[in-house]
MDAnalysis code that builds the backbone (N, CA, C; Angstrom):
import MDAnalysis as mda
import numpy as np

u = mda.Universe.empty(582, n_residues=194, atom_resindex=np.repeat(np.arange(194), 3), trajectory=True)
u.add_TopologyAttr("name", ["N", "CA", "C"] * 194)
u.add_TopologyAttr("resid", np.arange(1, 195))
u.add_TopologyAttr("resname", ["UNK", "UNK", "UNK", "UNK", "UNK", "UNK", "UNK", "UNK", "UNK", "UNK", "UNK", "UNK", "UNK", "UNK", "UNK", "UNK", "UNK", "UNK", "UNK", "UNK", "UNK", "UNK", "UNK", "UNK", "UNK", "UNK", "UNK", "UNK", "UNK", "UNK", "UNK", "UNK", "UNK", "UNK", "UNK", "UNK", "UNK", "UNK", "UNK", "UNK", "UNK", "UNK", "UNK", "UNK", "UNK", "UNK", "UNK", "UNK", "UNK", "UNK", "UNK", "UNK", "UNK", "UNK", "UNK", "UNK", "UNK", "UNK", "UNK", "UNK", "UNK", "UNK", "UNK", "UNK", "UNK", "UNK", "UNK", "UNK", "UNK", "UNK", "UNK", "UNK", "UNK", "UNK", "UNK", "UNK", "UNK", "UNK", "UNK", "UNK", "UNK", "UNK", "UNK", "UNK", "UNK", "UNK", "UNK", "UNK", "UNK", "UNK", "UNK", "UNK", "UNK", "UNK", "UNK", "UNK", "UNK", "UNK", "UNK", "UNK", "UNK", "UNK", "UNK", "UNK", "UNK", "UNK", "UNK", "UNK", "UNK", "UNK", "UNK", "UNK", "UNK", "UNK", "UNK", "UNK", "UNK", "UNK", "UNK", "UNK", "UNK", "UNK", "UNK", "UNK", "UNK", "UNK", "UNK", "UNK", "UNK", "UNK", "UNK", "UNK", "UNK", "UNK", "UNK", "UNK", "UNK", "UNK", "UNK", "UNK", "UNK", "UNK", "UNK", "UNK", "UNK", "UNK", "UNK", "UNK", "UNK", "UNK", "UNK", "UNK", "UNK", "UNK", "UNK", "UNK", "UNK", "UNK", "UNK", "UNK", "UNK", "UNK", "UNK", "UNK", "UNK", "UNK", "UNK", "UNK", "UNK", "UNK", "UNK", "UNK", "UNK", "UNK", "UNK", "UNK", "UNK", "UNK", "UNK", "UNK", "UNK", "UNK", "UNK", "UNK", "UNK", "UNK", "UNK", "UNK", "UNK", "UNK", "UNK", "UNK", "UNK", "UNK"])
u.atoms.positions = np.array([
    [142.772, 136.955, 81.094],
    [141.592, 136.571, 80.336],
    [141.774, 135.160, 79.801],
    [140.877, 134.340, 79.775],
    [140.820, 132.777, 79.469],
    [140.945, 133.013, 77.986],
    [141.367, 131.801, 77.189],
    [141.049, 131.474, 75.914],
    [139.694, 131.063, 76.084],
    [139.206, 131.568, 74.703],
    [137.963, 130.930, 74.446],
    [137.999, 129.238, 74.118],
    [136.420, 128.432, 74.514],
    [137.066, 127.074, 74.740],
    [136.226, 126.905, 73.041],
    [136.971, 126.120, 71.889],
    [136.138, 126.092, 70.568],
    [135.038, 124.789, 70.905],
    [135.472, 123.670, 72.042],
    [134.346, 123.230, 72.102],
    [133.458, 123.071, 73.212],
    [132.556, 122.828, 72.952],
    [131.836, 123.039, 74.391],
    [132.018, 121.834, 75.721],
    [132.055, 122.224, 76.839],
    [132.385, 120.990, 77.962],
    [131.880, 120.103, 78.077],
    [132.187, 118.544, 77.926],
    [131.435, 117.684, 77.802],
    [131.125, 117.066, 79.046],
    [130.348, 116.572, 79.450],
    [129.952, 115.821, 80.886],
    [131.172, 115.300, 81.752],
    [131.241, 115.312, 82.844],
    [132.516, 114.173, 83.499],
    [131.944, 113.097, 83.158],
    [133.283, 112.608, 82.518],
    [133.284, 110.615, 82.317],
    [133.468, 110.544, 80.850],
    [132.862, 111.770, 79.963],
    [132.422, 111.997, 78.887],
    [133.533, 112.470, 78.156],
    [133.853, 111.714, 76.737],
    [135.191, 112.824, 76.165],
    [134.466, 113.065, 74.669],
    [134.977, 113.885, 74.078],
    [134.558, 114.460, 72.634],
    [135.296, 113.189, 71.947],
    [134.503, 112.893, 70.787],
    [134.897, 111.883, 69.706],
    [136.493, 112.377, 69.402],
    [136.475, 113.300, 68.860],
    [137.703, 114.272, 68.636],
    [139.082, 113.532, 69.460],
    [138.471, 113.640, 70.575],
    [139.750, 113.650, 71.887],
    [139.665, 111.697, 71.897],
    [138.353, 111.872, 72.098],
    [138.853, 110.103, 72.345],
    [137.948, 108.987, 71.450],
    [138.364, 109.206, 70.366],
    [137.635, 108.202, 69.004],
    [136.597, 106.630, 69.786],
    [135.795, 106.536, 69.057],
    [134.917, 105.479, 70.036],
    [135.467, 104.191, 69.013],
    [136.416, 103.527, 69.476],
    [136.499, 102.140, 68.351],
    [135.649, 101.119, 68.892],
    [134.851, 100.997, 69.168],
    [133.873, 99.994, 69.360],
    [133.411, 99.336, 68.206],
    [133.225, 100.136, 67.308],
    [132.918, 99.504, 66.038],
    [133.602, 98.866, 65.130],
    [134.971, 98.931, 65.714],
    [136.610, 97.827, 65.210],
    [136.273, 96.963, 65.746],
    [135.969, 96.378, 66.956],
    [135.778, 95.156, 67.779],
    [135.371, 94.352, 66.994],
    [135.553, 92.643, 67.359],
    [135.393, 92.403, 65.888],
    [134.101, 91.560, 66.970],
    [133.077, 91.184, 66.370],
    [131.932, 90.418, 66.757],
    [132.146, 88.827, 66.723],
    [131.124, 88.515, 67.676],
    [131.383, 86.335, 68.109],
    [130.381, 85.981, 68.210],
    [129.563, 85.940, 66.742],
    [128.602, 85.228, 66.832],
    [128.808, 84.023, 67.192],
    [127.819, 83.045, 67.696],
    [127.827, 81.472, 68.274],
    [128.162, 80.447, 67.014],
    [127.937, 80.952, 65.867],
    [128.474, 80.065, 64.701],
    [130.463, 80.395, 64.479],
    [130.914, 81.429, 65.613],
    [131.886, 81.912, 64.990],
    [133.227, 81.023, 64.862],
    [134.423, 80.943, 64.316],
    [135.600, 79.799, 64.264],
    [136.053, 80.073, 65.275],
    [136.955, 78.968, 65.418],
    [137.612, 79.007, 67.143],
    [138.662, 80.113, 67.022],
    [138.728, 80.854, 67.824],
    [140.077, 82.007, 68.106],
    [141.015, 81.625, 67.503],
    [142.080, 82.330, 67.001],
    [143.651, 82.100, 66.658],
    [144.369, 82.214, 67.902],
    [143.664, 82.998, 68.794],
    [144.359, 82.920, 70.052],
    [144.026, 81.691, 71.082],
    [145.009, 80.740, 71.268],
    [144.298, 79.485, 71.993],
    [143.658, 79.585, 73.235],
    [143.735, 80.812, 74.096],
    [142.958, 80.874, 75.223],
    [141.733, 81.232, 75.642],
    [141.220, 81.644, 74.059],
    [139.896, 81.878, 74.173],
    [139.286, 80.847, 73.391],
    [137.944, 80.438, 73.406],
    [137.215, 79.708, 72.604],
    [136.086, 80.462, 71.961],
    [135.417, 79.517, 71.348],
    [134.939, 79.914, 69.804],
    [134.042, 81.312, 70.174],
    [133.565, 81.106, 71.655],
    [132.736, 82.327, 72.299],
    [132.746, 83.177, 72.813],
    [134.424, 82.902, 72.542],
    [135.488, 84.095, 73.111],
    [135.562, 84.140, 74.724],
    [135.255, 82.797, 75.038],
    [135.088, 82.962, 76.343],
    [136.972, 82.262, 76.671],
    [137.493, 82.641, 77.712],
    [138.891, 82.616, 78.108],
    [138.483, 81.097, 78.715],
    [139.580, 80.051, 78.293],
    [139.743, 79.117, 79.241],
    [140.974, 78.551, 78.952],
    [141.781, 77.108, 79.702],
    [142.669, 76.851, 79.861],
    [143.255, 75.549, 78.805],
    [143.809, 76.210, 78.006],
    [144.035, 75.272, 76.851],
    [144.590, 73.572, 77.224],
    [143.514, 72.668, 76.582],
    [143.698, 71.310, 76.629],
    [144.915, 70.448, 76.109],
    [146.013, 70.229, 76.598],
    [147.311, 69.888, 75.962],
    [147.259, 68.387, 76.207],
    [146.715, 67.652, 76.844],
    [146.431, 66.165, 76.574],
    [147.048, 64.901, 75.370],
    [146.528, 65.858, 74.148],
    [147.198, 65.431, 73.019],
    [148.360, 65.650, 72.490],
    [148.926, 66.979, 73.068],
    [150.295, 67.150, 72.375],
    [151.427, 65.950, 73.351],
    [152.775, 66.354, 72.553],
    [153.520, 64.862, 73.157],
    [154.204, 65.757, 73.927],
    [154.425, 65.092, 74.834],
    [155.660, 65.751, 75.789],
    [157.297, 65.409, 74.985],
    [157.709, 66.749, 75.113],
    [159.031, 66.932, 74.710],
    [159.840, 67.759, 75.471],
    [161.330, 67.801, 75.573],
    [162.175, 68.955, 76.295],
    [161.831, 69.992, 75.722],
    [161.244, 70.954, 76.540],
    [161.252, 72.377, 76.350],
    [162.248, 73.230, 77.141],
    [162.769, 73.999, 76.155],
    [163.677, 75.116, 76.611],
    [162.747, 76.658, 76.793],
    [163.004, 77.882, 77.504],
    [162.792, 79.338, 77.266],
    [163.931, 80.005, 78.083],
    [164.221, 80.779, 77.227],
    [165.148, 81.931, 77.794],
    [164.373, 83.007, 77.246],
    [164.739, 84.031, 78.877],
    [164.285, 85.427, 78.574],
    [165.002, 86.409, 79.292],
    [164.994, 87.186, 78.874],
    [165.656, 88.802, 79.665],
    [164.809, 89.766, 80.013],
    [165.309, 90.792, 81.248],
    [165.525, 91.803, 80.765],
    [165.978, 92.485, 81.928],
    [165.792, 93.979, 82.352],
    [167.275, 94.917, 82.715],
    [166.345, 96.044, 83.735],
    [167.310, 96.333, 84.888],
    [166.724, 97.033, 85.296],
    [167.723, 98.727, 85.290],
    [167.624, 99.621, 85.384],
    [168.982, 101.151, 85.168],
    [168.581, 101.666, 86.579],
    [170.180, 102.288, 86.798],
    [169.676, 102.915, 87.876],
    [170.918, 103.810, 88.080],
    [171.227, 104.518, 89.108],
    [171.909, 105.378, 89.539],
    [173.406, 104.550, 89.834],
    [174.478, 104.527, 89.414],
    [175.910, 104.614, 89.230],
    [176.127, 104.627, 90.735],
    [175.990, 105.023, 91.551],
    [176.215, 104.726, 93.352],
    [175.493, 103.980, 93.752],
    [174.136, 103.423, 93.344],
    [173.094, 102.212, 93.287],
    [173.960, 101.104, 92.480],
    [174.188, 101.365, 91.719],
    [174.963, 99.969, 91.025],
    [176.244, 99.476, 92.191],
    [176.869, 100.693, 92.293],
    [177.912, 100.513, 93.456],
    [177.509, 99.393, 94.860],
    [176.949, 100.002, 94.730],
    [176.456, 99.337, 96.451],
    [176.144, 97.557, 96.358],
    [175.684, 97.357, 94.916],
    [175.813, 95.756, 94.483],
    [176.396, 95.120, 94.353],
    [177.711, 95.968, 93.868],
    [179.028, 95.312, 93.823],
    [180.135, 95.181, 94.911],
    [179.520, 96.460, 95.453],
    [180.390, 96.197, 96.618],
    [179.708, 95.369, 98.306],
    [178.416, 94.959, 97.828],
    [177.850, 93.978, 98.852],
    [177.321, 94.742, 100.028],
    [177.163, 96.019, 99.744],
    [176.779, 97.068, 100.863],
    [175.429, 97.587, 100.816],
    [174.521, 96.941, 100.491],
    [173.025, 97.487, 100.205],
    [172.609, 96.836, 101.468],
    [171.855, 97.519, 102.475],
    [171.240, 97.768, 103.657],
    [170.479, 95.970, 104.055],
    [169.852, 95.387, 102.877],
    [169.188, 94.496, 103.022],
    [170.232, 92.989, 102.936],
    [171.196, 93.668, 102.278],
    [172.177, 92.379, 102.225],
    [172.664, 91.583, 100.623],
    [172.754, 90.294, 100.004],
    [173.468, 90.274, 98.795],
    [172.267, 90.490, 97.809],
    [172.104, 91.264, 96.960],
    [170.980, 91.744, 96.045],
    [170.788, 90.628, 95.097],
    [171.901, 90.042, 94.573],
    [171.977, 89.802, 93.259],
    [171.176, 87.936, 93.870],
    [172.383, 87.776, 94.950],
    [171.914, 86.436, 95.421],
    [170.218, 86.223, 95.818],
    [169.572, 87.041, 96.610],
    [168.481, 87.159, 97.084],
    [167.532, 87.184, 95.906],
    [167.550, 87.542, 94.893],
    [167.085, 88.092, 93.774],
    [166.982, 86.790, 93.002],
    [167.980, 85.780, 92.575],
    [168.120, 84.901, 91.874],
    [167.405, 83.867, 92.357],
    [167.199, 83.634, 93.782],
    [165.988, 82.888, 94.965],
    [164.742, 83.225, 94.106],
    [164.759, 84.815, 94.328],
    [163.558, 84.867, 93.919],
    [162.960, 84.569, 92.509],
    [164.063, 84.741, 91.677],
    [163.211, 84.490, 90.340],
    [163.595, 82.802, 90.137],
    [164.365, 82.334, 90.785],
    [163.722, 80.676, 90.721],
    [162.506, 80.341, 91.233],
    [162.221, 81.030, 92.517],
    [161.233, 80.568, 93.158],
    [159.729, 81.122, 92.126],
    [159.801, 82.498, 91.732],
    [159.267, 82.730, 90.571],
    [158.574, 81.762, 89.514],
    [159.178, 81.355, 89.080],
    [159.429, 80.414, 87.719],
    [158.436, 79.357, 88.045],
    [158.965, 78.411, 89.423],
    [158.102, 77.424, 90.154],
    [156.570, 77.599, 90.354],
    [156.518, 79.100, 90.530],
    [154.783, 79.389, 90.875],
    [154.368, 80.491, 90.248],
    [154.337, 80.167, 88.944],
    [153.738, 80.869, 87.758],
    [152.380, 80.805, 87.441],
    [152.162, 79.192, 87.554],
    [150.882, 78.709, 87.412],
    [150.039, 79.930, 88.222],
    [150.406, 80.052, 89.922],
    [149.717, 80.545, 90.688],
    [149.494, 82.074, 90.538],
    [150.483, 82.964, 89.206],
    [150.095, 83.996, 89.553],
    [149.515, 84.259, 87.894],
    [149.798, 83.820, 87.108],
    [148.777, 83.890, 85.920],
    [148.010, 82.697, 85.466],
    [146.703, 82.974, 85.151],
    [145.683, 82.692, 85.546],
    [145.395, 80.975, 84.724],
    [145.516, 81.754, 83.429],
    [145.888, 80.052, 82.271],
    [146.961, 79.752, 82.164],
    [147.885, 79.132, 82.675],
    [148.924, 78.717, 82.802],
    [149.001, 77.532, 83.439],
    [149.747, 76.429, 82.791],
    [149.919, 75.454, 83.306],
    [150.671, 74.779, 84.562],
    [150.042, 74.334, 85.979],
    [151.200, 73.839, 86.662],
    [152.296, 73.090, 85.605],
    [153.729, 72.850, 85.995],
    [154.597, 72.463, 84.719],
    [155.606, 71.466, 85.910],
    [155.904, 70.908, 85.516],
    [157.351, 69.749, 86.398],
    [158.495, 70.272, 85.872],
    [158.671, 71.555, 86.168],
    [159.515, 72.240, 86.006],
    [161.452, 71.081, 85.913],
    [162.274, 71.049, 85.632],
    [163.042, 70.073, 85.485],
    [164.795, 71.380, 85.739],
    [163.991, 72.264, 85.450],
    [166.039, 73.422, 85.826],
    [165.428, 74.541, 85.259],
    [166.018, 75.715, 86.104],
    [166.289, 77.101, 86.141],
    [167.494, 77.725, 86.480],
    [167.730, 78.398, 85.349],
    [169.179, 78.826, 85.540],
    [168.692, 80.143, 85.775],
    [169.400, 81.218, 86.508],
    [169.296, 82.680, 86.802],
    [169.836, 82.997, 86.678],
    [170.918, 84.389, 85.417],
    [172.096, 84.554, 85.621],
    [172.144, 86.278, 85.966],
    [172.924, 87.279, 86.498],
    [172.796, 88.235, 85.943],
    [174.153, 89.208, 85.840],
    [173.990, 90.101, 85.140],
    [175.324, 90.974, 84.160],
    [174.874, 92.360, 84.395],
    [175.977, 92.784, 85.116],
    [176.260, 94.148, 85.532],
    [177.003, 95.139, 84.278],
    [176.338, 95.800, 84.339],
    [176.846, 97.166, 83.126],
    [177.146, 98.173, 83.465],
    [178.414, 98.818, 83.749],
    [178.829, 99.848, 84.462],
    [178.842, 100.864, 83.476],
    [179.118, 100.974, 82.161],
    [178.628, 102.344, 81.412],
    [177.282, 102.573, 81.333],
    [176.618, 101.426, 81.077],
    [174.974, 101.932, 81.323],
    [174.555, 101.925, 82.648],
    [175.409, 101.544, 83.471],
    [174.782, 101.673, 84.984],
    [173.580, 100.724, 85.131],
    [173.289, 99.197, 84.441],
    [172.465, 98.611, 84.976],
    [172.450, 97.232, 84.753],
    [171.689, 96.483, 85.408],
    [171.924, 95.202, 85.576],
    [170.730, 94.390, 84.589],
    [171.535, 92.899, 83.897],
    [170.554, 92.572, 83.052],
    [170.219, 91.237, 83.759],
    [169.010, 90.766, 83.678],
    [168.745, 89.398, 84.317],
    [168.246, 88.247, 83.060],
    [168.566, 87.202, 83.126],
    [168.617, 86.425, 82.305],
    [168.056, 84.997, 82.643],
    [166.982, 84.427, 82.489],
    [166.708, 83.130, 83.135],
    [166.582, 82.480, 81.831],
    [166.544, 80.821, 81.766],
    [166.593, 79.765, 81.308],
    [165.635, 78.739, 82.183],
    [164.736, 78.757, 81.109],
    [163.699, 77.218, 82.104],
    [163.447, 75.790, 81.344],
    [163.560, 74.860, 82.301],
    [163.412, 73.635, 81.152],
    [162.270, 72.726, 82.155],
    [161.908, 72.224, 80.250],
    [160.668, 71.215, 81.260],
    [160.911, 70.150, 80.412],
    [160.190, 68.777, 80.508],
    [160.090, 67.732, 79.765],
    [158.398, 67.306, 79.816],
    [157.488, 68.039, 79.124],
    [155.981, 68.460, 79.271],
    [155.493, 68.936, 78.265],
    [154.397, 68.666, 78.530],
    [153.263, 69.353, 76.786],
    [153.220, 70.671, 76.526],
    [153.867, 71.570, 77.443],
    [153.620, 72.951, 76.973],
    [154.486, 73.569, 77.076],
    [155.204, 74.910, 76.406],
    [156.136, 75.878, 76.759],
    [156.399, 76.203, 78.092],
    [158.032, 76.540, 78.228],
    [157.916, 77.383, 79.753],
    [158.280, 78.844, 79.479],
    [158.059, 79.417, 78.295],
    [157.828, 80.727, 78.154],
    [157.622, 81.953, 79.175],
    [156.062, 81.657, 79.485],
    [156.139, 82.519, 80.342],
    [156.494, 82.269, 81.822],
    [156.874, 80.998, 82.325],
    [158.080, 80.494, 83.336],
    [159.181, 81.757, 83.325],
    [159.928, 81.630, 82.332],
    [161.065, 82.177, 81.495],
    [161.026, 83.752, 82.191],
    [159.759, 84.545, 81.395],
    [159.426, 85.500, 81.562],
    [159.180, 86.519, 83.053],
    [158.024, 85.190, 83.916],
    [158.101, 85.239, 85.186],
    [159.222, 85.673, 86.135],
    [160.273, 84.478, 85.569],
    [161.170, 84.886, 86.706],
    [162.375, 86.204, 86.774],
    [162.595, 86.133, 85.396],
    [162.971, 88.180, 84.852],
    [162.705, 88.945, 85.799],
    [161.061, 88.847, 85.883],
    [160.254, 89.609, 86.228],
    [160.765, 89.957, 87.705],
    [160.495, 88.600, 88.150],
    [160.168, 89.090, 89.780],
    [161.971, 89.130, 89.848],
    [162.671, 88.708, 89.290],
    [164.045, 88.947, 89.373],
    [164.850, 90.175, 89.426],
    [163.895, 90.956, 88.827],
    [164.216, 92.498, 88.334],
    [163.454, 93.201, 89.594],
    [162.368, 93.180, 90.158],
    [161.505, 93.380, 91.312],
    [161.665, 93.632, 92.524],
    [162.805, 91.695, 92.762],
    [163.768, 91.726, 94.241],
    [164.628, 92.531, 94.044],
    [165.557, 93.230, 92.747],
    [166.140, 93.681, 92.815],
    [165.925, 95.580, 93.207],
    [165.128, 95.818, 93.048],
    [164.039, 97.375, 93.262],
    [163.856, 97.139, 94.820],
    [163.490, 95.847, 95.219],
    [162.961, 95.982, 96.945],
    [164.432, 96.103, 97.319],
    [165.511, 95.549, 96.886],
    [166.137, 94.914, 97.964],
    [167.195, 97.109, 97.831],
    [167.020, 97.357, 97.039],
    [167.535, 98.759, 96.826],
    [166.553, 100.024, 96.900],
    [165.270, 99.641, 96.761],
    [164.336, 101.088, 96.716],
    [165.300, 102.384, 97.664],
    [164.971, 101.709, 99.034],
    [165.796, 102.806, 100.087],
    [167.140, 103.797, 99.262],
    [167.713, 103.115, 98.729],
    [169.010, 103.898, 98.465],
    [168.166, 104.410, 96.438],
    [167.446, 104.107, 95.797],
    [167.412, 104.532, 94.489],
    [165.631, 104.404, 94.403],
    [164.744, 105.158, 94.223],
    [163.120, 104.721, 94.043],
    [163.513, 105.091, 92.440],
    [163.959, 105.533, 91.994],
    [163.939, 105.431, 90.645],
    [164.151, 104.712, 89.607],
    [164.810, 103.636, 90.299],
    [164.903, 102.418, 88.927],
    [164.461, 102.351, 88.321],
    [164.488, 101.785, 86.700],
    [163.796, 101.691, 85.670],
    [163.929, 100.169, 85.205],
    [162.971, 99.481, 85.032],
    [162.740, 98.065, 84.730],
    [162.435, 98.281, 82.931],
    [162.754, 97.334, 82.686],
    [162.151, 97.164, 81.081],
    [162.592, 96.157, 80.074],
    [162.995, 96.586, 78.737],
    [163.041, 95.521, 77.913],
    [163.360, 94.127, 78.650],
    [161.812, 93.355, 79.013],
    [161.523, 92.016, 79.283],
    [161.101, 91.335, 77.945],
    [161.729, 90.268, 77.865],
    [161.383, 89.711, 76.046],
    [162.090, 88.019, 76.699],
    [161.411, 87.163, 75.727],
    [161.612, 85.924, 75.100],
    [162.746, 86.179, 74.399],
    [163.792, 85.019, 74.732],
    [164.870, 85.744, 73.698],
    [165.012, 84.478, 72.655],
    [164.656, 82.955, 73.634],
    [164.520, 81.988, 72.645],
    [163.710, 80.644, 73.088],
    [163.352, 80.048, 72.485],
    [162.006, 78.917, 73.045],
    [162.912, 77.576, 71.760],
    [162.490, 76.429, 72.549],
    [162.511, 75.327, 71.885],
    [162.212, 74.130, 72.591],
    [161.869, 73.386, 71.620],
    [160.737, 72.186, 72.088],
    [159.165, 72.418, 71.674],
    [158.543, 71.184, 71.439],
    [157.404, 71.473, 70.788],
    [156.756, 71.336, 69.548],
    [155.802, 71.223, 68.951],
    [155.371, 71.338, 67.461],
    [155.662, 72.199, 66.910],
    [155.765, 73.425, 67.527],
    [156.267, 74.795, 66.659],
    [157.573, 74.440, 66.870],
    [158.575, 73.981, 67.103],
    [160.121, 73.782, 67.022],
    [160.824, 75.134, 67.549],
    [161.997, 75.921, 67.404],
    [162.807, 76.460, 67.819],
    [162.121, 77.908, 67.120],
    [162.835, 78.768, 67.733],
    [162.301, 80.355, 67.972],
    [163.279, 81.217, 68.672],
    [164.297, 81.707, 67.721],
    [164.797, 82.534, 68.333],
    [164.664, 84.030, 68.034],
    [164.762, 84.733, 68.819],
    [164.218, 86.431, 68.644],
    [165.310, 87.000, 67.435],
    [164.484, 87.642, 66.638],
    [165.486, 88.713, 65.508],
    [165.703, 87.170, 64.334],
    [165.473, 86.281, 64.572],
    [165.644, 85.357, 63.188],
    [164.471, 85.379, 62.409],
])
């Protein structure tokens, strides 16, 4: 015998307030008189565009960022011992998140082409946690952060490392990706946890 249902079925597409609260009415409104965003990529109309750096001065910018991918203890093996089907993981991987870094512009959307000036890729194997951490460093001498440069190449760094192993582990786990420190700029230095 079914439980009785206490509320009644709501349409497909349709959820009860209950189940899924309507915050529409948090949104915050943009009227045409409204101030310019705190967020610089939108403007006053909230419309998204590509922030004008013209005026700021060019200075050395630094970003470092991390983060880690876990995996299976005979998957880690196979990295160290240079035996993964596709060939050197770590090397192939570090290609990629330089090459990463270089064409950032091209894969997020406001982002500045940058004259990128050095990328360092490093990465650190953890045999009690069974996983590998990736670590890039980007420098520019340019009007804007290489932050998400920084970030980018983690990314796809952690990525090559999933292709170049899926076959032997589909389970990897990617994650804590973070800024760990930025400098250069009007906002000056930024390091994470200070």
């Amino acid at each position: 015998m079914m439980p009785a249902n206490p509320m009644p079925a709501a349409p497909f597409g349709v959820a009860h307030a209950m189940t899924a609260p309507d915050h529409r009415a948090e949104l915050p409104t943009t009227p045409s008189s409204a101030a310019p965003s705190p967020l610089s990529h939108f403007d006053s109309a909230g419309q998204a565009h590509m922030v004008d750096v013209s005026a700021k001065a060019e200075t050395h910018r630094i970003a470092r960022a991390s983060g880690e991918i876990c995996m299976r203890s005979a998957t880690l093996a196979l990295i160290e011992a240079g035996q993964a089907a596709k060939g050197d993981v770590l090397g192939v991987a570090r290609i990629a998140a330089i090459q990463a870094a270089k064409r950032t512009a091209d894969l997020i959307p406001l982002c500045h082409p940058l004259p990128i000036t050095r990328v360092a890729v490093d990465f650190t194997i953890d045999r009690e946690a069974s996983r590998v951490t990736c670590t890039a460093q980007v420098e520019t001498h340019g009007r804007t952060g290489v932050e998400m440069e920084a970030l980018t190449a983690v990314q796809i760094g952690l990525l090559t490392i999933y292709d170049m192993l899926k076959a032997a582990d589909r389970g990897m786990v990617m994650g804590n990706v973070r800024v760990l420190e930025k400098h250069g700029g009007k906002s000056g230095d930024w390091v994470a946890g200070e």
